[in-house]
C-alpha positions as a Markdown table, in Angstrom:
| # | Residue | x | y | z |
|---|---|---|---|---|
| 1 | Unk | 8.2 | 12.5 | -12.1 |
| 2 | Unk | 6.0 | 10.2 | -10.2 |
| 3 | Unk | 3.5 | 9.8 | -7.3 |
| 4 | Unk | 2.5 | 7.1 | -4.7 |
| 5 | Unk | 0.6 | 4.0 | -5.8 |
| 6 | Unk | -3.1 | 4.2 | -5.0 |
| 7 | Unk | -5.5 | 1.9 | -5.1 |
| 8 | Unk | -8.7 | 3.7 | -6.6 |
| 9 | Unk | -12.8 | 2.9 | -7.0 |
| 10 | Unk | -13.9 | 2.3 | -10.7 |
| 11 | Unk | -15.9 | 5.6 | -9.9 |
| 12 | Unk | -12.9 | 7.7 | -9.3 |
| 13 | Unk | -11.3 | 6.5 | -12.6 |
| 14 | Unk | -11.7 | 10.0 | -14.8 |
| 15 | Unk | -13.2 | 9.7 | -18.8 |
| 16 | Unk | -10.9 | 10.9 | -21.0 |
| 17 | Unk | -11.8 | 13.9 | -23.3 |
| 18 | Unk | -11.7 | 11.8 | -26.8 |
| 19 | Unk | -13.6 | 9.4 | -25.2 |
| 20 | Unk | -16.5 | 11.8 | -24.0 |
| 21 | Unk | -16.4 | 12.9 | -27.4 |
| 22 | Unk | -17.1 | 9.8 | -29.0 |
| 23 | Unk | -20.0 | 8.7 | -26.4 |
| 24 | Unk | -21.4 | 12.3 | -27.1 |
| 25 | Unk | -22.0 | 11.0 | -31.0 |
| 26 | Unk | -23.2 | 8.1 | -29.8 |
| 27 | Unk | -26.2 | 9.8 | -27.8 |
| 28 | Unk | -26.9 | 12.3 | -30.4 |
| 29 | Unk | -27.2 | 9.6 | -32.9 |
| 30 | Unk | -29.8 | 7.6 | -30.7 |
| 31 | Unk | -31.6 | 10.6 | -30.3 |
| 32 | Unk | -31.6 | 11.1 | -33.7 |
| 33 | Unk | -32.1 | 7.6 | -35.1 |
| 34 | Unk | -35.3 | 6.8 | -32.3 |
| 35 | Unk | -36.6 | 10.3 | -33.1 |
| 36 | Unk | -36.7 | 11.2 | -29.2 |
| 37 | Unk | -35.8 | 14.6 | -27.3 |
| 38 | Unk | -33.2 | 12.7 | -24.8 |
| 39 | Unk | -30.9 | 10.2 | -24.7 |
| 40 | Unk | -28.3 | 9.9 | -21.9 |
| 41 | Unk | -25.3 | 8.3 | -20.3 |
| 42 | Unk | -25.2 | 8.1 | -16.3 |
| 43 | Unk | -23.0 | 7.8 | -14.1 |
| 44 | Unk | -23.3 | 6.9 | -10.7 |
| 45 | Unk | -21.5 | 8.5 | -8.2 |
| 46 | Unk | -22.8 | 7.6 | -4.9 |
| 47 | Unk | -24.8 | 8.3 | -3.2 |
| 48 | Unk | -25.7 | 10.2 | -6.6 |
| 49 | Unk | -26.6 | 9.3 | -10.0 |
| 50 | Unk | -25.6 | 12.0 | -12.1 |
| 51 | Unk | -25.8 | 12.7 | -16.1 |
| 52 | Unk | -22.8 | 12.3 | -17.6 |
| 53 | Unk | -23.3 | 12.8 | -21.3 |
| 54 | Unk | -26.4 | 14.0 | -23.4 |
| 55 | Unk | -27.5 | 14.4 | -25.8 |
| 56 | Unk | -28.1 | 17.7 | -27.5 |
| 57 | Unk | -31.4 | 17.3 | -29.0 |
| 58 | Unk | -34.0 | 19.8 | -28.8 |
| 59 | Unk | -36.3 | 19.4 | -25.9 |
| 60 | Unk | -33.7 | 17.4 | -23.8 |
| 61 | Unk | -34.4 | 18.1 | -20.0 |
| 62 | Unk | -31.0 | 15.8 | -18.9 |
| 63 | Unk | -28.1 | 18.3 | -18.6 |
| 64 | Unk | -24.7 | 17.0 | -18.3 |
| 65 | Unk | -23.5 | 17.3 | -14.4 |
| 66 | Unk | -27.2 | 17.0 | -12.7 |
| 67 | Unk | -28.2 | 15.0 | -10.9 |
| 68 | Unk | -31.0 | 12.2 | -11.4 |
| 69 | Unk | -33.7 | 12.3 | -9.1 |
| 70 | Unk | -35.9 | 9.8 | -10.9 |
| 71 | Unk | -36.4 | 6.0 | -10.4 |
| 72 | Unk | -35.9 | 5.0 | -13.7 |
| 73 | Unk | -31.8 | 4.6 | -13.7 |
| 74 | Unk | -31.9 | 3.4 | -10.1 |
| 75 | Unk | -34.5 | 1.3 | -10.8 |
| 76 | Unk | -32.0 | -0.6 | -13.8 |
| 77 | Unk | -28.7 | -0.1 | -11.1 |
| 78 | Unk | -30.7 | -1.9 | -8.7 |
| 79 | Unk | -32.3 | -4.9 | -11.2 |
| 80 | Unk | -28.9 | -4.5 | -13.8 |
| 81 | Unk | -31.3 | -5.5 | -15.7 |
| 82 | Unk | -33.2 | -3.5 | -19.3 |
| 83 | Unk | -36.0 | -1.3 | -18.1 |
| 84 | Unk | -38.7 | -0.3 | -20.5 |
| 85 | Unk | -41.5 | 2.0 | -19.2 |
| 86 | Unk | -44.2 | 2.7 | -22.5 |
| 87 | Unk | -46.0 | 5.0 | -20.6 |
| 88 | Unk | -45.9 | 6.1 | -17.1 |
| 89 | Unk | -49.1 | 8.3 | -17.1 |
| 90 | Unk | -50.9 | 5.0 | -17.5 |
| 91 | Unk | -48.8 | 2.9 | -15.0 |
| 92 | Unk | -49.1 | 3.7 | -11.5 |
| 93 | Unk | -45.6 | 2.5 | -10.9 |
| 94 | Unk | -44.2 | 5.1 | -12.5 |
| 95 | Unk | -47.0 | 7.8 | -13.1 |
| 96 | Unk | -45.7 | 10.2 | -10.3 |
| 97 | Unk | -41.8 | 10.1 | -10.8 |
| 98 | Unk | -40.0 | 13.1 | -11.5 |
| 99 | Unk | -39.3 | 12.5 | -14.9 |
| 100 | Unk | -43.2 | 13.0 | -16.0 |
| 101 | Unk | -43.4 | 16.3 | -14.5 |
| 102 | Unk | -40.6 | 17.5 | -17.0 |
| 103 | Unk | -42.6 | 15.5 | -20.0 |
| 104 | Unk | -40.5 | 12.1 | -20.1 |
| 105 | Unk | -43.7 | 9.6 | -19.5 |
| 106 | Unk | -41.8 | 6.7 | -21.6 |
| 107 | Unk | -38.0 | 5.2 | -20.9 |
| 108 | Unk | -35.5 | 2.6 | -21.9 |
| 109 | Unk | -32.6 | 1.8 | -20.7 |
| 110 | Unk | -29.5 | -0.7 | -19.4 |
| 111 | Unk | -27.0 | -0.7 | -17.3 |
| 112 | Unk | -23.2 | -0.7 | -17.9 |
| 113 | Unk | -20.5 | -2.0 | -15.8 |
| 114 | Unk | -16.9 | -2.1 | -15.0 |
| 115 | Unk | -15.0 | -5.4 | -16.5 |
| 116 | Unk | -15.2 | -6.2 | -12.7 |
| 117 | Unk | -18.7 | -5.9 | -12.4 |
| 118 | Unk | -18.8 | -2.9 | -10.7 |
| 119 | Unk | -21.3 | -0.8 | -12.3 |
| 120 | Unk | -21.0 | 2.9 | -14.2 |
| 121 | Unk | -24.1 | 4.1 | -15.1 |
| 122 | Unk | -26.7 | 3.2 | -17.7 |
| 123 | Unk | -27.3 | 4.2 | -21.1 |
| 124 | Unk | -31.1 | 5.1 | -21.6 |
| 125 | Unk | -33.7 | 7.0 | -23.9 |
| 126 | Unk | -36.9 | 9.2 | -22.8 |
| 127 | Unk | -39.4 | 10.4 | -24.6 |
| 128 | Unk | -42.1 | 13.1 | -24.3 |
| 129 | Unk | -45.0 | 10.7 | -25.6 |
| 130 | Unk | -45.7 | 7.0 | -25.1 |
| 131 | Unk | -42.8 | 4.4 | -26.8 |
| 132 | Unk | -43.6 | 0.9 | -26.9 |
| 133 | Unk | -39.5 | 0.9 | -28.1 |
| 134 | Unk | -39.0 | -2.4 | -30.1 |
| 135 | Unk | -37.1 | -4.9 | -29.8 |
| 136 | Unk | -35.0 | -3.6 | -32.8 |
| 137 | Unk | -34.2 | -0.3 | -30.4 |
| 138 | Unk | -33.6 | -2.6 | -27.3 |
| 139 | Unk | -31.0 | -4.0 | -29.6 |
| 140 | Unk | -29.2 | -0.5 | -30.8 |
| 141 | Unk | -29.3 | 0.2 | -27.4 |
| 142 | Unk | -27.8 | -3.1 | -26.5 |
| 143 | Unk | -24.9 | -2.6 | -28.8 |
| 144 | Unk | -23.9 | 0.6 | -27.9 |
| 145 | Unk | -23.4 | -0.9 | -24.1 |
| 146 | Unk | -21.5 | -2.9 | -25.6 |
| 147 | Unk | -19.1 | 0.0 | -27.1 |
| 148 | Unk | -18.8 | 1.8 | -23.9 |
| 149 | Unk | -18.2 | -1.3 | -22.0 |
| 150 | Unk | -15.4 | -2.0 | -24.3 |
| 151 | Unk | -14.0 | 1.9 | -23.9 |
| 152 | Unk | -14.3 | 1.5 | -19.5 |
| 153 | Unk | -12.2 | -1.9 | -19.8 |
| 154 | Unk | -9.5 | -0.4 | -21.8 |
| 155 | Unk | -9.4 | 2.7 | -19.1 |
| 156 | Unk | -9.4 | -0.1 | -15.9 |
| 157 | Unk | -6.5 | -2.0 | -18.0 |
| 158 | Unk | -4.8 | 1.6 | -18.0 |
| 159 | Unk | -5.3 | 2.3 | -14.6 |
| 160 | Unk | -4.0 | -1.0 | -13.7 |
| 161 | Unk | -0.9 | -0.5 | -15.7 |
| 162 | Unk | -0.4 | 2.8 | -14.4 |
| 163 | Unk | -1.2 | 1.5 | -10.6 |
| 164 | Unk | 1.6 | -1.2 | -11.0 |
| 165 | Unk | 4.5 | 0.6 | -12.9 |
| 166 | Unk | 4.0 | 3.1 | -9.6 |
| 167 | Unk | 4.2 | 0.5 | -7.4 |
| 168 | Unk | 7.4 | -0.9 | -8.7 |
| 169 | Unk | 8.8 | 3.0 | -8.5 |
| 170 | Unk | 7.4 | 3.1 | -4.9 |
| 171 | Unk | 9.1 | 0.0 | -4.0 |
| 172 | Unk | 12.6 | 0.9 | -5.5 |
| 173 | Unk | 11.9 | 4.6 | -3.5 |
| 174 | Unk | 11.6 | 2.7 | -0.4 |
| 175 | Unk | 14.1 | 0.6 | -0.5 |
| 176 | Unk | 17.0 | 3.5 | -0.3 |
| 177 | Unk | 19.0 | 1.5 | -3.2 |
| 178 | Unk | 19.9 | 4.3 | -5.3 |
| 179 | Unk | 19.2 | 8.0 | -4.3 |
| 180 | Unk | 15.6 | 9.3 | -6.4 |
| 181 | Unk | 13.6 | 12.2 | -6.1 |
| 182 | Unk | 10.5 | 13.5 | -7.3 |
| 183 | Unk | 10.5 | 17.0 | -9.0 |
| 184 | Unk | 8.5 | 19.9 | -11.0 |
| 185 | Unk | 9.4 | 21.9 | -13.4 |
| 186 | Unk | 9.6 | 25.2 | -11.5 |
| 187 | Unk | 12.5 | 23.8 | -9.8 |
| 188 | Unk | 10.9 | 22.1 | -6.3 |
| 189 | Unk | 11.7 | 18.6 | -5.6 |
| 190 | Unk | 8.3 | 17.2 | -3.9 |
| 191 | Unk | 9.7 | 14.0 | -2.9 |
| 192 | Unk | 13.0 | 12.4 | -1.9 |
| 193 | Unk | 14.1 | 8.8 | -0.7 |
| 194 | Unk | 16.6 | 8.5 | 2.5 |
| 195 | Unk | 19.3 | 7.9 | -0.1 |
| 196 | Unk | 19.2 | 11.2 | -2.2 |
| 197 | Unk | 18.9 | 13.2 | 0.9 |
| 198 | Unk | 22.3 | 11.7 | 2.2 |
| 199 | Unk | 24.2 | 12.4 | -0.7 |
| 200 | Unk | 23.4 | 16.0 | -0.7 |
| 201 | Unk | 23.4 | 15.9 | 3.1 |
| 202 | Unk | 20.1 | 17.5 | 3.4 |
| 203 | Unk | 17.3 | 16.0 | 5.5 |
| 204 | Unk | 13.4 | 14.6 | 5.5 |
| 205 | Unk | 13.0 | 18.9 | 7.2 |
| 206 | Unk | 14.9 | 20.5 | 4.9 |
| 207 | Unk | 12.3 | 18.7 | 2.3 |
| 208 | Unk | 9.1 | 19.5 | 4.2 |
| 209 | Unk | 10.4 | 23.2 | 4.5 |
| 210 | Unk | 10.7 | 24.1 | 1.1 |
| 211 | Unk | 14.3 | 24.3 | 1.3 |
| 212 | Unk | 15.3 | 21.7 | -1.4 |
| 213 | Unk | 15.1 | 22.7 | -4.7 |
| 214 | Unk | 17.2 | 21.1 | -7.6 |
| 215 | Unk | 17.1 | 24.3 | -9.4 |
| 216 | Unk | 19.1 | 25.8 | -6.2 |
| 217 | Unk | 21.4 | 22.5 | -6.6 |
| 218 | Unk | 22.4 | 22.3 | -9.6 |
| 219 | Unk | 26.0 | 23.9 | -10.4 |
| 220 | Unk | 26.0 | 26.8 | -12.9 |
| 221 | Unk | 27.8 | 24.4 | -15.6 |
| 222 | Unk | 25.0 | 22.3 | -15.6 |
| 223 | Unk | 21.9 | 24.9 | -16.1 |
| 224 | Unk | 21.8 | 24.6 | -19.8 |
| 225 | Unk | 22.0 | 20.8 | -20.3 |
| 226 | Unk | 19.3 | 21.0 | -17.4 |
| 227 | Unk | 17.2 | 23.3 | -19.1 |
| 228 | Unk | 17.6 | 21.1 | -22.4 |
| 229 | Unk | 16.2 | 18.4 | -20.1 |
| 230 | Unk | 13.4 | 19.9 | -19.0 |
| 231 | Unk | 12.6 | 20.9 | -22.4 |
| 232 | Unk | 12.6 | 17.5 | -23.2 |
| 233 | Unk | 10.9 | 16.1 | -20.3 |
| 234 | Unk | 8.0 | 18.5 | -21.0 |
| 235 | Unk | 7.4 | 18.1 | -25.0 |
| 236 | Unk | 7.9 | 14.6 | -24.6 |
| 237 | Unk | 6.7 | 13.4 | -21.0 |
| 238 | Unk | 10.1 | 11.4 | -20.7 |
| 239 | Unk | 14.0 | 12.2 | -20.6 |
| 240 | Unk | 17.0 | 10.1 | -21.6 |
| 241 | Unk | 19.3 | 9.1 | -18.8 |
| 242 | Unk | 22.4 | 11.1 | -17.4 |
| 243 | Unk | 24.8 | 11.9 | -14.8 |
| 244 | Unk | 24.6 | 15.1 | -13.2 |
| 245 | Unk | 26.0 | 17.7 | -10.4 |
| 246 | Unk | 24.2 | 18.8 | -7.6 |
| 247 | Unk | 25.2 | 21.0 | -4.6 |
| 248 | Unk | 25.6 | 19.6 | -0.9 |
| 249 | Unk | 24.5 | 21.2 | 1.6 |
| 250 | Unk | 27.7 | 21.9 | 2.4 |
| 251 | Unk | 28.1 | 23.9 | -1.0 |
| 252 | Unk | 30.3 | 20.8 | -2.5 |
| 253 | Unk | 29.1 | 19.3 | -5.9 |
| 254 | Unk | 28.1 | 16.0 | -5.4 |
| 255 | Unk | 27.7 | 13.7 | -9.1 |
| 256 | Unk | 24.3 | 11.5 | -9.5 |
């Protein structure tokens, strides 16, 4: 089974669960180790900044999936630079951002960004009372980046893997070499090249309509090594290799 090649933005690329787990330890253990109510990861997703992890320390206004209406992150976006802020209440920079009327006045943070450049988000700690943050935290902070950073290169190298080997099946689809077909496990073929179509003499309508199922096709003789396969295909994501019957269109079996 397979689907088109598509070139997507670093911001479409989806975090796997595992890894969402382990970035959850890392902001409860900041929280924890700088003794503050919230430490975060954002994401952006423009025109939006949103928080994508948090963590789950008591007092922690940041809920995973809202949005940041703060300058603080877009502030370190804009610069990609570290932003500390000891206290906003004193600063008129910062005193009458969003973030002090929930009880963050102090803030550090950095950005993180795509092995392209591109940037994700930031990594960043508030607190509810002024933080000079030391260099030492700066640091932590630093290295953790540095972690995540690691993690979103190893999910673009991924993607780009994944982007090319479905190129090379697109290409070989297109080319009307050999006769291929893309298919579910409820029995619907999705997708069909020129050349499958013409052995089983069905055409690019027949497709569109619904009317092409390889469950349909396939000659009663053939169900339970089919059914083996499918059983295979979906415990395993991948199947060995075979020759097969289906039914023309004309009711004739046709091998593939």
């Amino acid at each position: 089974m397979s689907s088109s090649a598509t070139s997507l933005a670093p911001d479409s690329i989806q975090v796997p669960p595992d890894i969402i787990r382990k970035w959850q330890e890392i902001v409860d253990l900041l929280a924890d180790v700088m003794h503050v109510p919230s430490a975060s990861i954002m994401r952006l997703e423009p025109p939006q900044i949103k928080v994508f992890v948090s963590s789950g320390s008591k007092g922690n206004p940041c809920v995973p999936g809202s949005v940041d209406t703060g300058p603080y992150c877009e502030t370190v976006l804009k610069s990609r630079k570290p932003l500390r802020v000891t206290d906003a209440l004193t600063d008129e920079t910062w005193r009458a951002n969003p973030h002090v009327k929930s009880g963050m006045i102090s803030y550090l943070g950095v950005p993180i960004s795509w092995p392209d450049g591109e940037i994700f988000g930031t990594i960043c700690i508030r607190d509810n009372k002024r933080n000079a943050y030391s260099e030492a935290y700066l640091k932590l902070l630093l290295h953790f980046r540095d972690l995540l950073q690691a993690d979103l290169k190893s999910l673009a190298r991924l993607r780009g893997e994944i982007e090319a080997r479905e190129a090379k099946i697109r290409r070989l689809v297109e080319a009307n070499i050999i006769g291929i077909f893309v298919w579910d496990v409820e029995g619907r073929i999705l997708e069909a090249n020129e050349a499958f179509l013409r052995i089983i003499q069905y055409d690019q309508e027949d497709l569109a309509a619904g009317r092409v199922r390889w469950a349909d096709l396939t000659p009663p003789e053939w169900r339970d090594d089919t059914a083996r396969r499918v059983a295979e295909v979906t415990s395993t994501g991948t199947a060995q290799p075979r020759e097969k019957e289906y039914f023309r269109k004309t009711a004739a079996a046709c091998r593939c």
